[in-house]
Backbone as CSV, one residue per row, in Angstrom:
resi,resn,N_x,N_y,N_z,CA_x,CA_y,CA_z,C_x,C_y,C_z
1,UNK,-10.819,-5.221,-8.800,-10.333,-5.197,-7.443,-11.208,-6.120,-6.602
2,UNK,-10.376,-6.994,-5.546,-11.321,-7.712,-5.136,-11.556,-7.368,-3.992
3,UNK,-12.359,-7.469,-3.118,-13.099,-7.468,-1.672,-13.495,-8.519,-0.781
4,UNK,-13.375,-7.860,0.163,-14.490,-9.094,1.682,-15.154,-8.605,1.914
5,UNK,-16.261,-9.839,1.814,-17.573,-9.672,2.223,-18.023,-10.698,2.773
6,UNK,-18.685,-10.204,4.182,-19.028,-11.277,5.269,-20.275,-11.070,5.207
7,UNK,-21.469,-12.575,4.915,-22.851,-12.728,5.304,-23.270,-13.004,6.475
8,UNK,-24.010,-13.018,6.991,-24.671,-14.381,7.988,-25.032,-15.205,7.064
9,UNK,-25.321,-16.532,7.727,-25.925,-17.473,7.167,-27.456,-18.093,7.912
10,UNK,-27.975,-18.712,7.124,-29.547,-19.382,8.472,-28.892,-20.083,9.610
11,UNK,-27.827,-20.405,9.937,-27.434,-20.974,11.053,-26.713,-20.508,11.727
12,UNK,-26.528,-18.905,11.484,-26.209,-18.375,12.630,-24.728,-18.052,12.353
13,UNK,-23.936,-18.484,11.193,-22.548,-18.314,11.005,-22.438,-17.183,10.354
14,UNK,-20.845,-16.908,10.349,-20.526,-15.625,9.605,-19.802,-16.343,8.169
15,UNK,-19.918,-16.057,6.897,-19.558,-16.652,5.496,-18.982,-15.485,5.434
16,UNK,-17.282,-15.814,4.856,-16.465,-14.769,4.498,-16.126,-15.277,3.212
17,UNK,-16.268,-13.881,2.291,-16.437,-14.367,0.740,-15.279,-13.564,0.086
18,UNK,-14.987,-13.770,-1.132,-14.267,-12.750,-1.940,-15.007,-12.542,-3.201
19,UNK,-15.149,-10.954,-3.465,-16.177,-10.879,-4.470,-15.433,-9.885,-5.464
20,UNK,-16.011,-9.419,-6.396,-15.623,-8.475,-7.184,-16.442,-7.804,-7.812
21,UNK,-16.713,-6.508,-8.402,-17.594,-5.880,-9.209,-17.259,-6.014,-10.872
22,UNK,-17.941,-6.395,-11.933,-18.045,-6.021,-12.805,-19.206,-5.789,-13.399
23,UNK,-19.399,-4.554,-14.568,-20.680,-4.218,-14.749,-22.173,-4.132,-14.323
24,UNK,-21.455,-3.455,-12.719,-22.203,-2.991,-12.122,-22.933,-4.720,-11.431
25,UNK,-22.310,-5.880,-11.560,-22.785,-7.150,-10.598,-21.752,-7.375,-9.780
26,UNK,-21.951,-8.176,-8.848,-21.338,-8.467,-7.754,-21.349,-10.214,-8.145
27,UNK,-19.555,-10.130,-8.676,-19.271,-11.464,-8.822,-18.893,-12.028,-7.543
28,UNK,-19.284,-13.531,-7.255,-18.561,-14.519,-6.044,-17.262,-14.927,-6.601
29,UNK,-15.625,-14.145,-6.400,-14.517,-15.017,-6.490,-14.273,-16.237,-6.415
30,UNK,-14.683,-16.168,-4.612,-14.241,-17.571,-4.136,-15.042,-17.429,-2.864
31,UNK,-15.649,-18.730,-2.211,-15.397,-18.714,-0.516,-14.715,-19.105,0.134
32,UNK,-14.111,-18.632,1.027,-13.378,-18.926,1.591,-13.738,-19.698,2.707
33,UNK,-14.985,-19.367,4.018,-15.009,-20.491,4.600,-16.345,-19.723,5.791
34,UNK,-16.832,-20.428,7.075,-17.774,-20.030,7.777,-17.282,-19.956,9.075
35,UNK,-17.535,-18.975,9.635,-16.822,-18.955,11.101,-18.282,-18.447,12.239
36,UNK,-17.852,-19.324,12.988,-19.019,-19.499,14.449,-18.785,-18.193,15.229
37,UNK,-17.374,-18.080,15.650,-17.058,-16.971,16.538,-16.355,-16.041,15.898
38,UNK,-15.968,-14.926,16.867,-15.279,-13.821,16.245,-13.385,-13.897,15.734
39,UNK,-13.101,-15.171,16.806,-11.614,-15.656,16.523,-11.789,-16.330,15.203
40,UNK,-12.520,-16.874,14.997,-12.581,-17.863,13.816,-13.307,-16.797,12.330
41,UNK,-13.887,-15.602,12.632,-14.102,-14.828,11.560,-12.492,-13.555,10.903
42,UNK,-11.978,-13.097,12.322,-10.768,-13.006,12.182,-9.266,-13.787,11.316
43,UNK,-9.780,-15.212,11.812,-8.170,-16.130,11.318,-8.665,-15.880,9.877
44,UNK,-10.316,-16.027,9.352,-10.468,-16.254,7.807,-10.371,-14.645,7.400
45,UNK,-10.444,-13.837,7.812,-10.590,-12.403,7.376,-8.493,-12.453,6.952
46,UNK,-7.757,-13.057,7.795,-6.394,-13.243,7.668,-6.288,-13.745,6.157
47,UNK,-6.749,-15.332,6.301,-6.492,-15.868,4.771,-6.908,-15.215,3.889
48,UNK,-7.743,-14.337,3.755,-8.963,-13.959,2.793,-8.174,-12.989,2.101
49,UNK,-6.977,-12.037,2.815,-6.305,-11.191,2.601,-5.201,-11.323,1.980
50,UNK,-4.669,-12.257,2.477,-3.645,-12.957,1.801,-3.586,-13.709,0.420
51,UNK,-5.134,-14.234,0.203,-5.721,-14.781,-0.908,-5.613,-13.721,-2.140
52,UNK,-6.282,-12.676,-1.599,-6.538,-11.033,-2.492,-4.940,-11.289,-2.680
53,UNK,-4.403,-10.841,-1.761,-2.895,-10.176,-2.595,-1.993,-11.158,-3.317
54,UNK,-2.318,-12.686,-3.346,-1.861,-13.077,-4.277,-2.792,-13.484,-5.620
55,UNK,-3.728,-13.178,-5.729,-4.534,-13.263,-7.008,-4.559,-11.970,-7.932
56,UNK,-4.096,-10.357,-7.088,-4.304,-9.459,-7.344,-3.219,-8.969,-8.298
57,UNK,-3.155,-8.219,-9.324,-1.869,-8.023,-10.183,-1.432,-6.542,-9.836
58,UNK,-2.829,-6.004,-8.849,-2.355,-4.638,-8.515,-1.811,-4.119,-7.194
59,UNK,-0.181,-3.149,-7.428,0.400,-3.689,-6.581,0.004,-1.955,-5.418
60,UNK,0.677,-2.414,-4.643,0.093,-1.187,-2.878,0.581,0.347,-3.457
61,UNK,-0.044,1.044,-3.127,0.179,2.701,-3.046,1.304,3.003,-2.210
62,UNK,1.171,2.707,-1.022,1.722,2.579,-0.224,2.284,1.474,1.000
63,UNK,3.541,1.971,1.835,4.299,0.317,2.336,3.237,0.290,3.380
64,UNK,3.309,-0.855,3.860,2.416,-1.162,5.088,2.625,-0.231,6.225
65,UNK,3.749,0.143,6.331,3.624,0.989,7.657,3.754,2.406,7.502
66,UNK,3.287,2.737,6.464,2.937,4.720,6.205,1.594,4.597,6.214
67,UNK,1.172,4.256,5.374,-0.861,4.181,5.593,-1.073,5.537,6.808
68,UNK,-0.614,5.769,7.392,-1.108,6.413,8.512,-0.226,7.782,9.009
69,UNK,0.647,7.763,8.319,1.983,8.676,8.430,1.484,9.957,7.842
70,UNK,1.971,10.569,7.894,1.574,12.522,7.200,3.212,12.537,6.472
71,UNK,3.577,12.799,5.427,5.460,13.314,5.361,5.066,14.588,5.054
């Protein structure tokens, strides 16, 4: 399963990554990219997601808009 994970960097940026666990390490997928502000950590937190669900073979529990529903 893959994840986001945002660093800082020495210059002050935010690095939004995609990582994964196996045997207990923390693999680097991919990076995706560095964002200065919070609009620009947002738009990549967007791609980053979109990235996951098409690399991912595993498909949702649930539709996007129950997540939050009680039946």
């Amino acid at each position: 399963m893959y994840k986001i994970r945002v660093v800082g960097t020495s210059s002050g940026a935010s690095a939004v990554q995609v990582t994964r666990y196996e045997n207990r390490k923390r693999i680097l997928y991919k990076h995706i990219g560095s964002a200065h502000t919070s609009d620009d950590l947002k738009a990549l937190k967007d791609i980053t997601k979109t990235d996951i669900d098409e690399a991912s073979k595993q498909l949702e529990l649930f539709e996007s808009g129950c997540q939050n529903q009680l039946v």
